[in-house]
N, C-alpha and C positions, 0 to 999 in steps of 0.2 A: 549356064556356064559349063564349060566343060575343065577336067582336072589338071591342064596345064594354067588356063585361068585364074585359077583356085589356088592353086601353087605361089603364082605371082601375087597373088592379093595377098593369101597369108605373109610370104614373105616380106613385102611391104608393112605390112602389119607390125611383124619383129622387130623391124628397124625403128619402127616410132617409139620415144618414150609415154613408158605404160601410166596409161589413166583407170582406175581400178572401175570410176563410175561412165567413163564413155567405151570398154573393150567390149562388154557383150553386144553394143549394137554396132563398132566396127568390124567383130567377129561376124554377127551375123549379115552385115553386107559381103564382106569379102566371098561369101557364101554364096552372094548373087541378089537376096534380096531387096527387093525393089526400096528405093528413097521415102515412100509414100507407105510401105510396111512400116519403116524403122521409123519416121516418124509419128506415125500410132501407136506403136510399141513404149517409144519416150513419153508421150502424152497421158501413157496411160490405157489410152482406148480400149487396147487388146492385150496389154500386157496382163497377165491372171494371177501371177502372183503375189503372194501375202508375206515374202522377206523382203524386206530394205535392201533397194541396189542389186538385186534379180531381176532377170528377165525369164517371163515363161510364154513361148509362141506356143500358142495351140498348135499341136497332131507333128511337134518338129522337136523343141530344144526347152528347156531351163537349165539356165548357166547364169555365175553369180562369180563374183571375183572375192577371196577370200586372203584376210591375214598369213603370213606365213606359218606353218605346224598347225593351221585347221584346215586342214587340207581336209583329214579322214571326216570334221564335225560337219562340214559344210556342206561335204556329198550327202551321210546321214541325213542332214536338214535338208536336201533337195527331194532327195529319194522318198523321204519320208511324206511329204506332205501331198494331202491329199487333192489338190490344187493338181499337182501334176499325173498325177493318176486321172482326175477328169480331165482338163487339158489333152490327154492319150501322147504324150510328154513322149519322144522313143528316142534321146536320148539327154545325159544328165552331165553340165561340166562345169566345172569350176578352174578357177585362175588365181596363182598367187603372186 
């Protein structure tokens, strides 16, 4: 996908109302990844993380949708775990 692409899916994105447990894996398609990732991801298969309602894609993303004002706790708890440090996690986001 290239970044006007990318552009357009987020946008799209913004306009739907927000699902706290289906955004990280409409995030991460908007991204481009494949139907057949994101439903291994939901399964289970591949997803590596150890918080309820995160997603951790090995060597890419953990992202978690968080309450409003734990914004700061949630990063902490992503950052922190060590799931994402083996995972090789390179970047970390959360959604409120």
């Amino acid at each position: 996908m290239n970044a006007v692409e990318i552009e357009e899916a987020i946008s799209k994105l913004a306009e739907q109302p927000f699902d706290p447990a289906q955004f990280p894996y409409a995030f991460l398609e908007a991204f481009g990844n494949k139907a057949t990732t994101i439903s291994r991801l939901r399964s289970g298969n591949s997803n590596k993380t150890d918080i309820a309602g995160a997603v951790l894609q090995y060597n890419n993303i953990h992202i978690s949708a968080c309450p409003a004002g734990e914004v700061l706790k949630t990063l902490e708890k992503l950052r922190n775990r060590p799931a994402t440090n083996r995972q090789k996690a390179k970047f970390i986001h959360e959604v409120f």
